[in-house]
C-alpha positions in Angstrom: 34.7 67.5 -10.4 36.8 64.8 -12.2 33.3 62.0 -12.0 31.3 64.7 -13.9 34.3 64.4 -16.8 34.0 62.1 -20.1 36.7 61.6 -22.1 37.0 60.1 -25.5 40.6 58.7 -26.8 42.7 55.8 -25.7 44.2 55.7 -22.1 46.8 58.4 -21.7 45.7 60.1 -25.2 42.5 61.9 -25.1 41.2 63.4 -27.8 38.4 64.7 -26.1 36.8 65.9 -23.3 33.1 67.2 -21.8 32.3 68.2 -18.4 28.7 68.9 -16.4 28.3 71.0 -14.0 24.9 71.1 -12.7 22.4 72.3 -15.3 25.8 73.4 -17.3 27.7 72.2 -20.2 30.8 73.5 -18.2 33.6 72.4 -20.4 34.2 70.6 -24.0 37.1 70.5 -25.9 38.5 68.6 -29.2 41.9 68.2 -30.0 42.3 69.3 -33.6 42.8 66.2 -34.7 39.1 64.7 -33.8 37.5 68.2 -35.1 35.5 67.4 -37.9 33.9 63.9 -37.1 31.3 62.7 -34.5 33.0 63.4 -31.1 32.0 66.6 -30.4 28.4 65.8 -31.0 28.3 62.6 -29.4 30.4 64.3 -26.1 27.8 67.3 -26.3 24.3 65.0 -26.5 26.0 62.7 -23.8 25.7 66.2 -21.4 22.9 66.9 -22.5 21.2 63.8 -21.2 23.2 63.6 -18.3 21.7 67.3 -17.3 18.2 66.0 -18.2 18.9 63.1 -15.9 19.7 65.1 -12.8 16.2 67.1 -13.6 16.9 69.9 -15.5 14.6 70.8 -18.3 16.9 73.5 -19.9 20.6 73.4 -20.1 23.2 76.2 -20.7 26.8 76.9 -21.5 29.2 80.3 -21.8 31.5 80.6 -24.8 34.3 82.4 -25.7 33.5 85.7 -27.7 34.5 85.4 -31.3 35.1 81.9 -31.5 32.6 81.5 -34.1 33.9 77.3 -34.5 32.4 77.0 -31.7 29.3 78.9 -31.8 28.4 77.5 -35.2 28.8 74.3 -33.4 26.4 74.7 -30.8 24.2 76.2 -33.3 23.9 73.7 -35.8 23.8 71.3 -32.3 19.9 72.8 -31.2 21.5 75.8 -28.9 20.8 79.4 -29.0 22.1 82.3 -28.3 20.5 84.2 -25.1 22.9 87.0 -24.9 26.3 88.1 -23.1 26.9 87.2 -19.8 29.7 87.6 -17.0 31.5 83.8 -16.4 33.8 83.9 -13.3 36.4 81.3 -14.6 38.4 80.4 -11.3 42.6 80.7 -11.5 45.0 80.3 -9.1 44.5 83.9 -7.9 40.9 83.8 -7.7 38.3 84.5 -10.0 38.2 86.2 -13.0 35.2 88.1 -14.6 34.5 87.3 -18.3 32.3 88.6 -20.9 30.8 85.5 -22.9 28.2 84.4 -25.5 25.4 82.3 -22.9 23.8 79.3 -24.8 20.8 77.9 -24.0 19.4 74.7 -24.9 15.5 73.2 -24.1 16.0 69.5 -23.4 13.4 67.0 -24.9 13.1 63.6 -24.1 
């Protein structure tokens, strides 16, 4: 999956990271030290246009329950809540069932 990865930060010092996984916001993370400024917004419209581009009208994402950072993020970034849903994150074991918040975004052009 490593094509579908941006990363923001010099070479061998990211600060940040999104991933796309089909119609998906799969993964973003910011290191503590970028939270606060443009990154996560920039990383997060980036995937959003890149789902658009593949043909997707509507994009979605799972986060964690209770990390309200991150919800108010996606909030204040056009998303909404849809509801709790079961995520199988993948480990080395196999997968592993998790309850999490589903976010839902329509994508305009």
């Amino acid at each position: 999956m490593l094509p579908t990865v941006r990363v923001v930060g010099p070479e061998g010092h990211p600060v940040a990271l999104c991933q796309v996984k089909e119609d998906e916001l799969h993964q973003l993370f910011v290191a503590g030290t970028a939270r606060g400024g443009t990154v996560a917004m920039a990383l997060t419209l980036d995937a959003e246009q890149e789902i658009r581009r593949r043909g997707f009208q509507r994009a979605w994402l799972a986060c964690a329950i209770g990390n309200e950072r991150a919800a108010r993020f996606y909030e204040k970034a056009g998303w909404h809540r849809t509801g709790v849903v079961i995520n199988h994150a993948i480990t080395p074991t196999g997968q592993l069932p998790l309850e999490v918040w589903c976010y839902e975004k329509v994508l305009t052009r």
